[in-house]
N, C-alpha and C positions, 0 to 999 in steps of 0.2 A: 516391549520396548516403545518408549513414547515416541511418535512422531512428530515431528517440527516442519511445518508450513512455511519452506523459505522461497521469498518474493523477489525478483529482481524488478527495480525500476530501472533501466539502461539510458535512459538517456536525461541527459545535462538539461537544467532551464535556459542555459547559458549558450544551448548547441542553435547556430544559428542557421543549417543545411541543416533537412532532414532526408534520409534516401532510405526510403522502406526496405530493400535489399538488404544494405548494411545493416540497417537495424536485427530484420530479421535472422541476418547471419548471427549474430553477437546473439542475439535469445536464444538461439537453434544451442549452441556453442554452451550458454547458459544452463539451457535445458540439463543437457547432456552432464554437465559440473555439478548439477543438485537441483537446481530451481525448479520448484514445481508450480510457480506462479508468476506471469509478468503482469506487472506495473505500467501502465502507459499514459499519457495525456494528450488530447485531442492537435495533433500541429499542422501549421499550415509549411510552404517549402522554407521557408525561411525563419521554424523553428516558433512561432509565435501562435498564441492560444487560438483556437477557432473552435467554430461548430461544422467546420464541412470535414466529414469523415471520409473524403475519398484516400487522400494518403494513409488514414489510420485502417482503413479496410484495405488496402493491397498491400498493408504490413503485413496483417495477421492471417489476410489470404499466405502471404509467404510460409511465414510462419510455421500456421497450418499443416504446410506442404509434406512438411519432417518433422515435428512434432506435437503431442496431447499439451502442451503447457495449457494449465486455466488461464483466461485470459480478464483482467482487473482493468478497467480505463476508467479513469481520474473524472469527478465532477468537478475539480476544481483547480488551485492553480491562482495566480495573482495577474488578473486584467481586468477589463473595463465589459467583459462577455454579459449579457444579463443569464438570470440563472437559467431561463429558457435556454436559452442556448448550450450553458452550461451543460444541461442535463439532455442534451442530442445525446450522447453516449447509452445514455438507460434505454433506447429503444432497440438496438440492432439484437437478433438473434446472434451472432457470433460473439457477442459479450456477454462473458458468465456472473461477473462481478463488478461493483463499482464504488470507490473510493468515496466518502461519506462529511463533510467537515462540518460541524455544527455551532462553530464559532468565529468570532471576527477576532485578531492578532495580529500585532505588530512583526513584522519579518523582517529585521533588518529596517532601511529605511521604508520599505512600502506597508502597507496595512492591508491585512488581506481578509475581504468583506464579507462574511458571510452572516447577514440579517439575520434572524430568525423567523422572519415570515418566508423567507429563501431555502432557510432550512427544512421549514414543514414542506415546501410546494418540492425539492429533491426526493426528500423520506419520501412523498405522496408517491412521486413518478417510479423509484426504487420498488417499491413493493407493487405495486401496480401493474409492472412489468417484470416483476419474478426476479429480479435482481437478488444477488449478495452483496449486504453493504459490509464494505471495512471501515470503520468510523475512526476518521483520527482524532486524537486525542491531545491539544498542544498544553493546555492549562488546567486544573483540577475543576474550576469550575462547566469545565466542558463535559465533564462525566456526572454532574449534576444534570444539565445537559438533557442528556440521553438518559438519565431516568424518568425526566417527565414528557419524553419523548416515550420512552417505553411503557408510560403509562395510557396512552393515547394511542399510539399505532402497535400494530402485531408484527414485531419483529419475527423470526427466524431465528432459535434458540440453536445455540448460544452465538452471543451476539459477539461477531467481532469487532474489540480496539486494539488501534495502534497507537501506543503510547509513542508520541513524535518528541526527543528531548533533542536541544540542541542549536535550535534559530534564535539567531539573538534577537532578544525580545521577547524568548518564550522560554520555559522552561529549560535549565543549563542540564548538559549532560551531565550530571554527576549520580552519584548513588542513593546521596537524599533526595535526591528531585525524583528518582526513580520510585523511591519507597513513601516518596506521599502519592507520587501518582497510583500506587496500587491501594494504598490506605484509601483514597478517595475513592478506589474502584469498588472497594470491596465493603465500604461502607453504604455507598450504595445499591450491590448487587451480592447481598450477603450468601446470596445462594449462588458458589463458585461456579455449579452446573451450567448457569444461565450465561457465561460469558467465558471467552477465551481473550487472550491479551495478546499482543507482539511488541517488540520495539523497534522503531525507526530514530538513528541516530544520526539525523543532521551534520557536516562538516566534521564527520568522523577523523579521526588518522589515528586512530589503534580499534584495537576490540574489546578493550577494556566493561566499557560497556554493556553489549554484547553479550560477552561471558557472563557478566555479573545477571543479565535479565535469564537467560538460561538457569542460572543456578535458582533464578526467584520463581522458576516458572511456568518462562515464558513459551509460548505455544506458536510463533510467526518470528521470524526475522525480516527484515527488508535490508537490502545492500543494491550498491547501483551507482550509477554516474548522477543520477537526482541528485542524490544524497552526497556521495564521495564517491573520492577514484585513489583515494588510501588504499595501497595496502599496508603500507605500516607508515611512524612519523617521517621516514628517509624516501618512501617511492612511491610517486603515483603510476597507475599503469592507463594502458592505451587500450583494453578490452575487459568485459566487466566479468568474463568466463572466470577470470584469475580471480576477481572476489568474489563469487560464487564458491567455487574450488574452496577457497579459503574458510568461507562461513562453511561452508558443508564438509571441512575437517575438523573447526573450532565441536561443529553439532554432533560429529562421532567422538572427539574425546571426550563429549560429559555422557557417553553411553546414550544416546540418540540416533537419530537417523531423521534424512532429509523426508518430506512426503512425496510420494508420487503423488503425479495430477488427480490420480481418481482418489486417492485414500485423501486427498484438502475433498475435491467435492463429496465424499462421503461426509470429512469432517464437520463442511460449512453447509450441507444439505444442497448444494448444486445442483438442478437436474442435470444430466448430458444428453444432449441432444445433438442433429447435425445443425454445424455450424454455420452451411450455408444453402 
């Protein structure tokens, strides 16, 4: 039976209090609904990008406390951070994994920067320090990308992307934008072995989506208050446990199963180690 790597990001870019408890509760809660990976991004108390990791360490100290989830913090994200700082995230031992973006996009009104002399000095620090990257993936020529990235650094086979559809300005959710994003993948990375895929669907409000990457696939889900707080076009909800729940019933009707935290770091080659 395949296993599916589903990811929770919980929290909003829009969340302007952050309180590591709550947070932690909602992942614990997560945990428990299917996710076998959280999502996180560096915040300071009033929800805005930083490099000081103390609230993001008595998150996942929380966390911890009650649950294996693997734990993924974000390099990136839309602010004015240089990418040094950006990349505080890649050194702590308590972080198994780290979000990867290799391209600069339009998000709405903002433009979200990523150089490519920014991109190599991330990749550097990622492997350097024994990182997992997830590479997102927002436009086809981002998986161009990361071939002649992977022709130059020694990734960790197979390489995960998250195919990101959905921000305006990048790539629309629909099912053709889905199927050149994989056409581009696999034009590139003709050896399936060498890469696994997920999809992250931006301003979601169905699963339409989703299901359709499932049926093409797909090997990772992400769901979350990042993303959306859909459960369907009629309700948003107030805890991300419910879509969780949800993605990890969509992943047992197509005869799947969610991963536990060790079988992702078996998947993505993780060592475990302690965490603090």
């Amino acid at each position: 039976m395949k296993k599916i790597l589903l990811s929770v990001a919980p929290v909003a870019a829009t969340d302007i209090l952050i309180n590591p408890r709550a947070i932690a509760k909602d992942v614990i809660a997560c945990s428990k609904a299917g996710a076998g990976m959280v999502h996180l991004h560096v915040r300071d108390l009033n929800g805005r990008l930083t490099s000081d990791l103390t609230l993001l360490e008595e998150t996942i100290r929380y966390i911890k406390e009650q649950c294996d989830i693997v734990i993924e913090i974000s390099t990136g994200g839309v602010s004015n951070l240089t990418i040094e700082e950006r990349c505080a995230p890649v050194y702590p031992t308590w972080v198994e994994a780290n979000s990867l973006n290799v391209g600069s996009v339009n998000l709405g009104d903002a433009v979200y920067q990523n150089p490519i002399k920014d991109v190599h000095y991330c990749v550097e620090q990622i492997i350097k320090n024994g990182k997992i990257p997830e590479i997102e993936v927002f436009e086809i020529g981002m998986i161009n990308t990361v071939r002649e990235l992977a022709l130059r650094y020694d990734f960790i086979k197979p390489i995960l992307f998250a195919i990101v559809l959905g921000h305006i300005g990048a790539m629309p959710a629909t099912i053709g934008a889905l199927k050149a994003m994989l056409e581009g993948l696999y034009l590139n990375f003709p050896n399936r072995e060498e890469v696994l895929w997920g999809i992250t669907h931006a301003h979601r409000k169905d699963w339409e989506i989703i299901k359709a990457a499932l049926d093409m696939g797909a090997s990772s889900v992400r769901i979350g208050f990042e993303d959306s707080d859909y459960l369907n076009p009629l309700t948003q909800v107030d805890n991300n446990a419910v879509l969780v729940a949800e993605a990890s019933d969509i992943i047992k009707s197509k005869g799947m199963m969610p991963a536990t935290p060790d079988e992702i770091r078996t998947m993505l080659h993780i060592p475990k180690h302690p965490m603090f």
